[in-house]
C-alpha positions as CSV (number, residue, x, y, z in Angstrom):
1,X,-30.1,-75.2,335.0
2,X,-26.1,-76.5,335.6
3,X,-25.3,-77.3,332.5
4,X,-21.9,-78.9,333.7
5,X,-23.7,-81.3,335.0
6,X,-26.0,-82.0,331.5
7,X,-25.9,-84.9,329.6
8,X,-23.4,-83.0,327.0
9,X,-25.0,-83.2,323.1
10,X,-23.2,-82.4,320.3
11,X,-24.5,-78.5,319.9
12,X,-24.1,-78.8,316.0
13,X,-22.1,-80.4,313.6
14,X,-18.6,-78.6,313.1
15,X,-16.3,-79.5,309.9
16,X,-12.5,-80.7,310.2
17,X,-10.7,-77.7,309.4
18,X,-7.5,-78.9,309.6
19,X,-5.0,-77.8,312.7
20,X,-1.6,-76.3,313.1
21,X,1.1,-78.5,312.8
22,X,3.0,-76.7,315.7
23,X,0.3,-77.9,317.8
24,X,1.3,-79.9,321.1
25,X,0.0,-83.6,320.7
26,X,-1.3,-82.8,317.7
27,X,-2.2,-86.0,315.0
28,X,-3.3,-85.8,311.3
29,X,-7.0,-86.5,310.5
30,X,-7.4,-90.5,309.1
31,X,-8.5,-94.1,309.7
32,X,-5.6,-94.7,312.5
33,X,-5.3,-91.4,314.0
34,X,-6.6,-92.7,317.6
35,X,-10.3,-91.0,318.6
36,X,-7.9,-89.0,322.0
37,X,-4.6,-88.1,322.2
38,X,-2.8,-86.6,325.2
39,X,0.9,-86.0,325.5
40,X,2.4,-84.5,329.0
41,X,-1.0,-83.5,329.9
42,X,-1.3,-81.5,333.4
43,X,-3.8,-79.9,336.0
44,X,-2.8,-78.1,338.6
45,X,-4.7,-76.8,341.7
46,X,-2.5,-74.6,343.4
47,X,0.1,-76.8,344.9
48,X,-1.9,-80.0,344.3
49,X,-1.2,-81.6,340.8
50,X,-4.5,-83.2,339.9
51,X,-3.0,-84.7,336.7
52,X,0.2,-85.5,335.8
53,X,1.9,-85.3,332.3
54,X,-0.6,-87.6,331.0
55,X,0.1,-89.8,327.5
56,X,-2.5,-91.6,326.5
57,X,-4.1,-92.9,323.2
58,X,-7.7,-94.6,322.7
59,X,-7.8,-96.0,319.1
60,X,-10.8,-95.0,317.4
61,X,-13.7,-97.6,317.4
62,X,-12.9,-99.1,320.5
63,X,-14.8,-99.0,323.6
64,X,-11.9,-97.8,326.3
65,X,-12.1,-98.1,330.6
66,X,-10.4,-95.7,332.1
67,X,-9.7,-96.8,335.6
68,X,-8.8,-95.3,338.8
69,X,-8.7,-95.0,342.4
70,X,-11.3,-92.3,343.7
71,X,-8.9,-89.3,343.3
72,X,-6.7,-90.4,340.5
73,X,-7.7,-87.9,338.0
74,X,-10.2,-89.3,336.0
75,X,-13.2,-86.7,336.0
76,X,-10.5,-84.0,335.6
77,X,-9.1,-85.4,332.3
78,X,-12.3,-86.0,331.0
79,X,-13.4,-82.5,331.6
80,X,-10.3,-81.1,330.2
81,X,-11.2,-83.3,327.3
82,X,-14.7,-81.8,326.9
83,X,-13.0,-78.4,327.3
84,X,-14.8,-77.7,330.5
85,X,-11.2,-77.2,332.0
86,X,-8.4,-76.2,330.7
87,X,-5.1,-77.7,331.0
88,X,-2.3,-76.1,333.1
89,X,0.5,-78.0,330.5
90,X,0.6,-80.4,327.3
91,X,-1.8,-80.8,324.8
92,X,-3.6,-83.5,323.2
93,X,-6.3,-84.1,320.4
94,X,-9.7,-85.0,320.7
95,X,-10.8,-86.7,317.0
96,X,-7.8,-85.4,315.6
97,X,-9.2,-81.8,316.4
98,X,-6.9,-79.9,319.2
99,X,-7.4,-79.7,322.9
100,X,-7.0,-76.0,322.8
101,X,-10.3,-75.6,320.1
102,X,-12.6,-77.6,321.4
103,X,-15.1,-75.6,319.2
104,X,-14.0,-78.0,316.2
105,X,-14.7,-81.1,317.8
106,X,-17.1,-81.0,320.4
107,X,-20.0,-81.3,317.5
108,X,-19.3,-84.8,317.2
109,X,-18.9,-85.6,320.9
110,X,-21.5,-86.7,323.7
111,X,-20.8,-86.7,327.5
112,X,-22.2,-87.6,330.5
113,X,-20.0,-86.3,333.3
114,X,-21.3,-86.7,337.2
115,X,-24.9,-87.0,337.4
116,X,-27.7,-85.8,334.9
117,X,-29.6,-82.9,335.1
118,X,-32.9,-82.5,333.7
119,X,-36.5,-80.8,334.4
120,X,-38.0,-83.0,337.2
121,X,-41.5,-82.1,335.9
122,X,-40.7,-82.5,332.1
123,X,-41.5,-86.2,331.0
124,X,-38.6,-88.0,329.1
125,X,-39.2,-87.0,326.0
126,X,-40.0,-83.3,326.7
127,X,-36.3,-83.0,328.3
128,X,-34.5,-84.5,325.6
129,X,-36.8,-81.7,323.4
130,X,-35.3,-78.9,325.3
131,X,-31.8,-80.8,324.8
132,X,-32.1,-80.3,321.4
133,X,-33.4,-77.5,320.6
134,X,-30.5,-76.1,323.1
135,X,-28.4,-77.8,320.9
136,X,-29.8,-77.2,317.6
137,X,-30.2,-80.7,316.9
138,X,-32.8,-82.5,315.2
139,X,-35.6,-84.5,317.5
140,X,-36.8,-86.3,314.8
141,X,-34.2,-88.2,316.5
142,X,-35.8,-88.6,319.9
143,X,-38.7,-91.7,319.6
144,X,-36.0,-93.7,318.4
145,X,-33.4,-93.0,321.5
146,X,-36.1,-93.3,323.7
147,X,-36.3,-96.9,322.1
148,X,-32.6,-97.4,321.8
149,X,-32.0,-96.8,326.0
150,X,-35.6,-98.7,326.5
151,X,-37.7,-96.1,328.0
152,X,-40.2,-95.8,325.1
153,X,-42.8,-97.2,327.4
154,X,-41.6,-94.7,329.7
155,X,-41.2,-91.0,327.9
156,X,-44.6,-89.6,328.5
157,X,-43.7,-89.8,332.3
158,X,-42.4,-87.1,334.6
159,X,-38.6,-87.1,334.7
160,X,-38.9,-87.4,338.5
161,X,-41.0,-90.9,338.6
162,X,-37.7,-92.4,337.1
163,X,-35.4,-94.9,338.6
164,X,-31.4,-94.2,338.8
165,X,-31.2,-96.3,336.3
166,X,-33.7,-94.8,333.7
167,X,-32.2,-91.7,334.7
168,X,-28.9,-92.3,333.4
169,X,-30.6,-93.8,330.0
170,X,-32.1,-90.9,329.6
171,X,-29.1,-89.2,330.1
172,X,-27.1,-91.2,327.2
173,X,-29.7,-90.8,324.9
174,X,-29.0,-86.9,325.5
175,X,-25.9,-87.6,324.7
176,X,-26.7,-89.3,321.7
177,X,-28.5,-86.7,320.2
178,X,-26.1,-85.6,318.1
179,X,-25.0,-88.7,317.1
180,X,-21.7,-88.2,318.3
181,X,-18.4,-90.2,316.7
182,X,-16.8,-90.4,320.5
183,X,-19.7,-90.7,323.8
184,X,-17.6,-90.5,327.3
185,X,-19.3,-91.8,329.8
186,X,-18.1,-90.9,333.5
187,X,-19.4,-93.8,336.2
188,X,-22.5,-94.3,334.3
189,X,-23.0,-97.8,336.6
190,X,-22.5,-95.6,339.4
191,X,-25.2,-96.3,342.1
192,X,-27.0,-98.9,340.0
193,X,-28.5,-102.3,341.0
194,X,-26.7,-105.4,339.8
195,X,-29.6,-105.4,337.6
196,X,-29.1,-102.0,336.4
197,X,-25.4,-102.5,335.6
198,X,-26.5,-105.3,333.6
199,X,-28.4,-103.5,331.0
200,X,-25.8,-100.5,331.0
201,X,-23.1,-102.8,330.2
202,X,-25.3,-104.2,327.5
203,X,-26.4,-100.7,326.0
204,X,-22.6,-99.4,325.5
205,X,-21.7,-102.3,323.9
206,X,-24.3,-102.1,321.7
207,X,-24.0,-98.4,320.8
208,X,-20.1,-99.2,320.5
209,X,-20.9,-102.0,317.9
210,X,-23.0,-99.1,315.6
211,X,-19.4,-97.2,315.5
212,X,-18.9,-94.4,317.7
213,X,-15.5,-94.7,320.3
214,X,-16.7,-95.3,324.0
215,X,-15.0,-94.2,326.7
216,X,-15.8,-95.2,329.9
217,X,-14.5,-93.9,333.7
218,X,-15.4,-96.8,335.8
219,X,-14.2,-98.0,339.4
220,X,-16.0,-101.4,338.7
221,X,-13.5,-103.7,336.9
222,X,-15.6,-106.9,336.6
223,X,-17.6,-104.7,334.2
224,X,-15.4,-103.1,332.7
225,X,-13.2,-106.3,331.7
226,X,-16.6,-107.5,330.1
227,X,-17.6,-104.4,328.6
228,X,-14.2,-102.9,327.1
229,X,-11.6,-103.8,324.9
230,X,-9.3,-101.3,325.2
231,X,-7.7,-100.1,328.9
232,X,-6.2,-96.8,330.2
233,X,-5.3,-96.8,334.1
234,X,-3.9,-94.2,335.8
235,X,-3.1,-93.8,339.8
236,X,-2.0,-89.7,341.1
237,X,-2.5,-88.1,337.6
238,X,-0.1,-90.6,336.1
239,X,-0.1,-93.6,333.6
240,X,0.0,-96.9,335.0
241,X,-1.2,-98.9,331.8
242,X,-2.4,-98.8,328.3
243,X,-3.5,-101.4,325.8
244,X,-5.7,-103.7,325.0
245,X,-7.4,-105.8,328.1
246,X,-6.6,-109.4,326.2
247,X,-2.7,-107.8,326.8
248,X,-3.0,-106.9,329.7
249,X,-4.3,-109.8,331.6
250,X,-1.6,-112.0,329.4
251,X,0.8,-110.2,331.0
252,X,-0.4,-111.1,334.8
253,X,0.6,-114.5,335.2
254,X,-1.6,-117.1,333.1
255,X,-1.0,-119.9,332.0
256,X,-1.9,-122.9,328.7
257,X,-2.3,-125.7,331.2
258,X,-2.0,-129.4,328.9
259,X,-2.3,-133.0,330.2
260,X,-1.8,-135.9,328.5
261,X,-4.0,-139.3,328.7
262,X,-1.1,-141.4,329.4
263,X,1.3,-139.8,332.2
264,X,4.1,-141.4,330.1
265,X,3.5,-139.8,327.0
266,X,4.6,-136.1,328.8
267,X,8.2,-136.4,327.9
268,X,6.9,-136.1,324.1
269,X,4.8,-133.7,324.8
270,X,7.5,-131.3,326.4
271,X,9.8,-132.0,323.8
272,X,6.8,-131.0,321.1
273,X,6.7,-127.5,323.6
274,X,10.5,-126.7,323.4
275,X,10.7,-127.5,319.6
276,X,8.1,-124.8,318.8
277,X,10.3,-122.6,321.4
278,X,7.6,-122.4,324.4
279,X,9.6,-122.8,327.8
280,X,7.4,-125.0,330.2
281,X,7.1,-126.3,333.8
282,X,5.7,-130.1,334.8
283,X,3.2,-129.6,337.8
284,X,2.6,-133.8,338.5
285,X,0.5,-135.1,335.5
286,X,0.4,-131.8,333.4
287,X,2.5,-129.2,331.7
288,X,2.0,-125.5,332.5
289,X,3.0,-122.7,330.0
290,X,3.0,-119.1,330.8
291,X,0.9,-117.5,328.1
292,X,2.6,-113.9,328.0
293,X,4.9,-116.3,325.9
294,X,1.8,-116.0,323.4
295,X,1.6,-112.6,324.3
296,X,2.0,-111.3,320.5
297,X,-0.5,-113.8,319.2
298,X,-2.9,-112.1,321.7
299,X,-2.3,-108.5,319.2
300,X,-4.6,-110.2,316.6
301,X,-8.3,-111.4,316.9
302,X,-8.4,-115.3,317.9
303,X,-4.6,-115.2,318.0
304,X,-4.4,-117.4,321.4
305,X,-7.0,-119.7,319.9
306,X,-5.1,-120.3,316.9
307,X,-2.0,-121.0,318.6
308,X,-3.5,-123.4,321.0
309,X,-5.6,-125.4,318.1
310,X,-2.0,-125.6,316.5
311,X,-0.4,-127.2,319.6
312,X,-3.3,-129.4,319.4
313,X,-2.8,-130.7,316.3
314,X,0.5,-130.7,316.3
315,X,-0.1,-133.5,319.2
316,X,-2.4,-135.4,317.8
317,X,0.3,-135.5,314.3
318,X,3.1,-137.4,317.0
319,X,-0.4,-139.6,318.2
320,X,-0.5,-137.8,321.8
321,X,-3.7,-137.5,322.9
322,X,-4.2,-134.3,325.1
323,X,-7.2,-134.8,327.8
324,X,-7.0,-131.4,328.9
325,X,-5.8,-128.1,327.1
326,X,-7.2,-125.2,329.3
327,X,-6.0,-121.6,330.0
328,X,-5.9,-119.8,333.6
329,X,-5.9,-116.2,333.5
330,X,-5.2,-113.5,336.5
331,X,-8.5,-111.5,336.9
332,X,-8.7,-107.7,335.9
333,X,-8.8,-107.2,339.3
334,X,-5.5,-108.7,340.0
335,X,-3.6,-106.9,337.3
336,X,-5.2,-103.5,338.5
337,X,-3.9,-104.4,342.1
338,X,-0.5,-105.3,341.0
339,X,-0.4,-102.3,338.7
340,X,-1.9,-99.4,341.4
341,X,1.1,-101.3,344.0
342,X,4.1,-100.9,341.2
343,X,2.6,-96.9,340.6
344,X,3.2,-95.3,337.7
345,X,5.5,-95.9,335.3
């Protein structure tokens, strides 16, 4: 059996030890070391440079796209993360464990990189058996992952009488086994029904909201803007953006779009904007304010919404009465075209 291409369990669980402070990239164990860290992180092929001094951080507890054109990079990082390849320069931490020892963290870590491989004969459930006793795991655990990914009904059946989709359940719940503190997932939507993508996006933000960081390599932006909260996108090897998705499509061009019922009463209405130092344009009837002006609000949960609800009553305190009080946004797809045009930066 490849076991590359195997739904990667923890093997066992593996204590912090500590790490050398001389270590490139290298954070200190706590609640805000992030759940990866790379700094200048490189592959190299040859001539070809695969990745490209890499910095990136994932905070720990989020659940992370990391986007890319076909050839950007993407599987390589991740399987330098999962120590299946090492780097050619820089460093990094992987749960504030050390690229370079990927003995000490790998215990707490589940992968699925490229597509699952499992006995095509062996139900379900027998295949996650022979996962763990690979691993040394405990599959006391398995009837309730086979629940968890919704193929309980299904775990008596041959592996080969599954679906794409059930194939790639199967394959998380692999990777659940050892119930990891960070699960990467690479393209686990790819080749999936509409349907199928559905109930992936809604498993990973359901395993995310049980604790573990998620870190997803997806080409499909409309799911990952609804399925992560944190972005890393990269284009050659190389950085284009990180932060958090609310920041990023703030910065692409929205805007707080407020009308008045009475035409005239806009004059008070701009002079309520400039007092509380937002800079605004009149488009006929309404007033349009860019909202990466709010862009710091957007750093805290419900920070827009606050901000607007203040404008609102703010109006109704000098008895202006605002019939509309919407926001436009540039789509995730907008911002990633803009971003792979600009290249890295």
């Amino acid at each position: 059996m490849n076991t590359e291409n195997l739904a990667t369990p923890s093997q066992q669980h593996i204590p912090d030890l500590g790490q050398h402070p001389a270590q490139a990239g290298a954070v200190r164990d706590g609640d805000d070391a992030p759940a990866v860290r790379t700094r200048g992180l490189t592959k190299r092929y040859g001539r070809r440079t695969v990745v490209d001094s890499l910095d990136i951080d994932i905070p720990a507890g989020v659940v992370a796209g990391f986007v890319g054109p076909n050839g950007a990079g993407k599987t390589t990082t991740l399987r330098m993360l999962l120590g299946l390849v090492r780097p050619s320069a820089g460093g990094g931490t992987v749960l504030g464990a050390p690229l370079t020892s990927p003995a000490r963290y790998l215990g707490r870590v589940g992968a699925l990189i490229e597509s699952p491989a499992f006995y095509p004969s062996l139900s379900g459930a027998r295949n996650l058996m022979v996962q763990a006793t690979l691993g040394g795991l405990d599959p006391a655990r398995i009837p309730a992952l086979l629940d968890r990914v919704d193929l309980a009904g299904r775990a008596e059946d041959p592996y080969r009488t599954y679906s794409l989709g059930m194939k790639q359940r199967l394959a998380i719940a692999a990777a659940l086994l050892g119930d990891p503190a960070l699960l990467i997932l690479d393209e686990p939507t790819n080749g999936l029904d509409p349907a199928g993508i559905r109930e992936m996006r809604g498993l990973v933000r359901s395993l995310a909201d049980d604790g573990p960081t998620v870190v997803i390599s997806s080409h499909l932006l409309s799911e990952v803007q609804q399925a992560c909260d944190w972005l890393v996108m990269i284009k050659d090897g190389r950085r284009v953006f990180q932060g958090s998705t609310a920041q990023l499509l703030a910065s692409g061009g929205g805007e707080l779009v407020l009308g008045c019922q009475h035409p005239a009463d806009l004059p008070r209405l701009s002079d309520l904007l400039t007092r509380r130092g937002l800079h605004w344009a009149r488009d006929g009837s309404r007033l349009r304010v860019p909202l990466r002006q709010l862009q710091a609000d957007l750093e805290r949960a419900g920070g827009l919404t606050d901000q607007i609800a203040e404008i609102n009553r703010a109006a109704m305190t000098e008895d202006l009465t605002l019939v509309e009080l919407t926001t436009t946004r540039a789509s995730l797809e907008d911002r990633y075209e803009t971003l792979m045009a600009e290249g890295a930066r």
